[in-house]
VOGU-3710 file (C-alpha; in Angstrom, 3 decimals, decimal comma):
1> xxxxxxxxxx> 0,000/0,000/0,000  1,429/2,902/-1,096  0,342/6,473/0,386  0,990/10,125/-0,877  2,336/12,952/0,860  0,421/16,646/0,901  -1,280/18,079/-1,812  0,178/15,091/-4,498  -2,145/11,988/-5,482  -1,888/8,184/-5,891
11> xxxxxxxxxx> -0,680/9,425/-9,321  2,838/10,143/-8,006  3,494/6,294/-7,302  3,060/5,529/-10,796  6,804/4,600/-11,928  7,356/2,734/-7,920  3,931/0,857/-8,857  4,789/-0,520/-11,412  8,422/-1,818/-10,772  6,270/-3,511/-7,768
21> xxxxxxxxxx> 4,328/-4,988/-9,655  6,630/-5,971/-11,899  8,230/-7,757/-8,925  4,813/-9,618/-8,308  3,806/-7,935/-5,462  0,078/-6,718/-5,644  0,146/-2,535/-4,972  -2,484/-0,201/-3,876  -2,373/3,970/-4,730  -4,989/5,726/-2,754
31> xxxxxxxxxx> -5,745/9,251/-3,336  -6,974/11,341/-0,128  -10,151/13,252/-0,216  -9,807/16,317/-1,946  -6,542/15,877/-3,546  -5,341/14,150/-7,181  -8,347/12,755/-9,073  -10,450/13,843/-6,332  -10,047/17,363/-6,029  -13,439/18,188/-6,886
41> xxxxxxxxxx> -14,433/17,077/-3,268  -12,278/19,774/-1,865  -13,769/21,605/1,224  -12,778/23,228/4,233  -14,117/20,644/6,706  -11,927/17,584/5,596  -9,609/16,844/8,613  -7,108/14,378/9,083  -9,349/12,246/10,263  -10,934/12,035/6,930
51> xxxxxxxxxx> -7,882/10,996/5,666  -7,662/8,500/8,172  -11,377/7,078/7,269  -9,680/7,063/3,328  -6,584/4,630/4,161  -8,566/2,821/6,392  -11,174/2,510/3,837  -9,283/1,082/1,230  -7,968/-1,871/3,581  -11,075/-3,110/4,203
61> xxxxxxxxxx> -12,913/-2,960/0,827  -9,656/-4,534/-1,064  -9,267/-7,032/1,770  -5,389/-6,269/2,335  -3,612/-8,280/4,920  -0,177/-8,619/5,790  0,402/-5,400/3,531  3,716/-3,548/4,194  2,399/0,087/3,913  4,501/2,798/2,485
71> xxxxxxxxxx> 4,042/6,771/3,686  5,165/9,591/2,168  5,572/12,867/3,716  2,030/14,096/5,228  1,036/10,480/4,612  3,294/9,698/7,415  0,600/11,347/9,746  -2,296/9,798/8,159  -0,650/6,061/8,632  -0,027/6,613/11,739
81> xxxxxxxxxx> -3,437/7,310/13,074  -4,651/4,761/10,784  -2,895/1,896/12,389  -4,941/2,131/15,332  -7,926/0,571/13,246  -5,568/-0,964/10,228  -2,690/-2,691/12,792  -3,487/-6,064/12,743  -3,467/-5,805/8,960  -0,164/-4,230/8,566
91> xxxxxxxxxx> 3,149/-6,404/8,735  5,546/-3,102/8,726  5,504/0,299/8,244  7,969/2,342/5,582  7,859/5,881/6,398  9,471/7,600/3,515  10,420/11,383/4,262  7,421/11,285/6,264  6,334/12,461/9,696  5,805/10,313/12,575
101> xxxxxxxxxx> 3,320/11,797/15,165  2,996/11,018/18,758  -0,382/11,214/20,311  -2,152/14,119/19,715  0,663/15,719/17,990  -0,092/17,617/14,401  1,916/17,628/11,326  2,225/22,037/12,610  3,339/20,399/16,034  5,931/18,746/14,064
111> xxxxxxxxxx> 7,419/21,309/11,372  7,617/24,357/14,054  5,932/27,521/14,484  7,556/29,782/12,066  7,056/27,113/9,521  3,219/26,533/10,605  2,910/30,590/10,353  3,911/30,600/6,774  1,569/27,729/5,381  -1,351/29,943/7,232
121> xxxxxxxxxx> 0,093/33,097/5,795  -0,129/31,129/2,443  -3,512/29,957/2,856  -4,328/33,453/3,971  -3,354/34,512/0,405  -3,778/32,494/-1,764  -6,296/29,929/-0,417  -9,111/31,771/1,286  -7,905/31,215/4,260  -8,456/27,300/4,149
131> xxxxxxxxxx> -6,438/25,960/1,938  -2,956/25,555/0,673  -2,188/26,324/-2,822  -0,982/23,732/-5,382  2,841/22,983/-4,904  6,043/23,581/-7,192  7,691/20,361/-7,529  11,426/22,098/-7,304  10,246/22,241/-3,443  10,389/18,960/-3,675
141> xxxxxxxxxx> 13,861/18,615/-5,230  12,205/17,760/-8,551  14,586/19,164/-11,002  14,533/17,321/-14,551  11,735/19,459/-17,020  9,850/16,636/-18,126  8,860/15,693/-14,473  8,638/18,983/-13,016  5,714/19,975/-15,539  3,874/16,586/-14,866
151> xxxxxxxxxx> 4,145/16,673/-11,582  3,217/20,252/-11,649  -0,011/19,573/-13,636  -1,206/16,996/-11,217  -0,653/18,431/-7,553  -3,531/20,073/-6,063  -4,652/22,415/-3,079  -5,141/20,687/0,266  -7,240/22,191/2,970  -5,125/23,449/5,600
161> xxxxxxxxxx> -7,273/21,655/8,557  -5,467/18,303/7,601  -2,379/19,763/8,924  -3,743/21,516/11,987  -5,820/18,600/13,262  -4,261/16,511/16,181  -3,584/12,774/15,159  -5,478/10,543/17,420  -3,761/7,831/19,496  -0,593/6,606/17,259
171> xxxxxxxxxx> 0,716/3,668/20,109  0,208/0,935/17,276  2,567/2,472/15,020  5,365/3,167/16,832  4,915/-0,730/17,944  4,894/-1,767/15,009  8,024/-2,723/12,982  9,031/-1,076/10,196  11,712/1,381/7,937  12,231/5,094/7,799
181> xxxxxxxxxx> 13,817/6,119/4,509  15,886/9,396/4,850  15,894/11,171/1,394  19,114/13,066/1,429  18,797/15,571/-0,903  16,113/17,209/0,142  17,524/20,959/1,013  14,568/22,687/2,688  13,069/19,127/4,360  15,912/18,443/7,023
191> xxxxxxxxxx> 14,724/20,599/9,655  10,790/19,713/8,891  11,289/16,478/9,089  13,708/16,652/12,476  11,823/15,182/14,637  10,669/12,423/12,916  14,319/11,537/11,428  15,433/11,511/15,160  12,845/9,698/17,031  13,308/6,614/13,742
201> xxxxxxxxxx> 16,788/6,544/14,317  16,990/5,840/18,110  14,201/3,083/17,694  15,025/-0,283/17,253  12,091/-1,331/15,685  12,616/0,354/12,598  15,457/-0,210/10,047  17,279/3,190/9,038  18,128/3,787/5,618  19,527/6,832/3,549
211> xxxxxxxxxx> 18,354/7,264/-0,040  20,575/9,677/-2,142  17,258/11,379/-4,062  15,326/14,368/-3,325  11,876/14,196/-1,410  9,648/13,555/-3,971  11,587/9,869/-4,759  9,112/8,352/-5,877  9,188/10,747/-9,628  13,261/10,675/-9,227
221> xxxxxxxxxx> 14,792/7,658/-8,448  11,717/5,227/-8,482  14,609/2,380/-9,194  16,654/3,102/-6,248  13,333/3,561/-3,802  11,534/0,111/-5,555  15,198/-1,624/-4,090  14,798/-0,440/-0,561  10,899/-0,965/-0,596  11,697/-4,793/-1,888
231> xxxxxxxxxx> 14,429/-5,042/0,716  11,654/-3,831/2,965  9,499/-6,866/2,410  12,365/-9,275/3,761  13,625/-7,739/6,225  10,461/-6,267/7,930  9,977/-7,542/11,587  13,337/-8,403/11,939  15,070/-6,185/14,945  17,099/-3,707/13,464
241> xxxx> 20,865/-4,555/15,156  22,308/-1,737/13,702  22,085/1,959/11,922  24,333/3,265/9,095
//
């Protein structure tokens, strides 16, 4: 199960999708209310806990067990609420890039004031107040033409309440065992991501591993990200006995 960071789509896994697949592993590519294909359904009520409801959604109407479910970015947040309901389902957790929320902690808790203050200044002008304009991709280290226009003609606005909402209780995921991949070219994510980066690398349940790509891997090194996501697969639930 692969799930999309903020304000991108199920589209973005597209290249990673299919290499899985390739592989003969069965994938899933949600989109979140109100973003990708389903932007039309954009309002200012949807929460993150109508994010959650998505994820947890598509678990239960494609019958996934034993899935090894993949987070990128905001995503992060959205999994880890998620698990609370999906756990049992869920053999390990990948958190790529992605934010990893204590109890009642939200994805502004996580990024910092000043950084919270200019996504609301944002909204404030250029979202009515409730929403977060579409993206550039260079913010997310996309740099090659080609992808940044497609990327650029498929991210969408994302209501800013999905990042001010407190995720609910989160103890499942951080039991559960799992990866955090560190994308390490990623200029402007180092200090968002902090906490999250930290808190993976001290825990022994998840495996610690550095990808040399930018944040959005998934569009720029989908070969390199399908290796660790395979590698994933094995080595999932296994105690992590060391850190690079």
């Amino acid at each position: 199960m692969l799930l999309h960071g903020g304000r991108h789509g199920g589209w973005c896994w597209r290249r990673v999708a299919r290499r899985l697949r390739a592989a003969g592993h069965a994938v899933h590519t949600p989109t979140l209310t109100g973003l990708g294909e389903r932007s039309h359904l954009l309002r200012p009520d949807i929460g993150l806990d109508v994010h959650v409801q998505d994820l947890v959604g598509v678990f239960a109407c494609e019958d996934t067990e034993q899935a090894v479910l993949v987070a990128h970015s905001y995503g992060g947040a959205v999994a880890c609420a998620a698990m609370e309901c999906i756990g049992p389902r869920v053999r390990g957790l990948v958190h790529l890039d992605a934010h990893m929320p204590r109890t009642g902690e939200s994805v502004f808790d996580l990024i910092g004031s000043e950084r919270a203050t200019q996504m609301v200044a944002l909204a404030d002008a250029h979202g009515e107040g409730w929403f977060l304009p579409p993206s550039d991709a260079s913010a997310y280290g996309v740099s090659d033409p080609a992808d940044i226009a497609w990327v650029n003609s498929r991210t969408t606005a994302q209501p800013l309440k999905t990042y001010r909402d407190p995720t609910g209780c989160t103890d499942r995921a951080w039991a559960a065992p799992g990866m955090y991949i560190e994308c390490v070219r990623s200029p402007t994510w180092p200090k968002l991501l902090e906490r999250a980066r930290e808190r993976s690398v001290r825990d022994d349940r998840f495996h610690y591993r550095r990808l040399d790509a930018v944040h959005d891997a998934m569009v720029t090194a989908p070969d390199a990200l399908t290796r660790l996501l395979l590698e994933c697969v094995d080595v999932v639930g296994v105690p992590a006995s060391s850190r690079p």
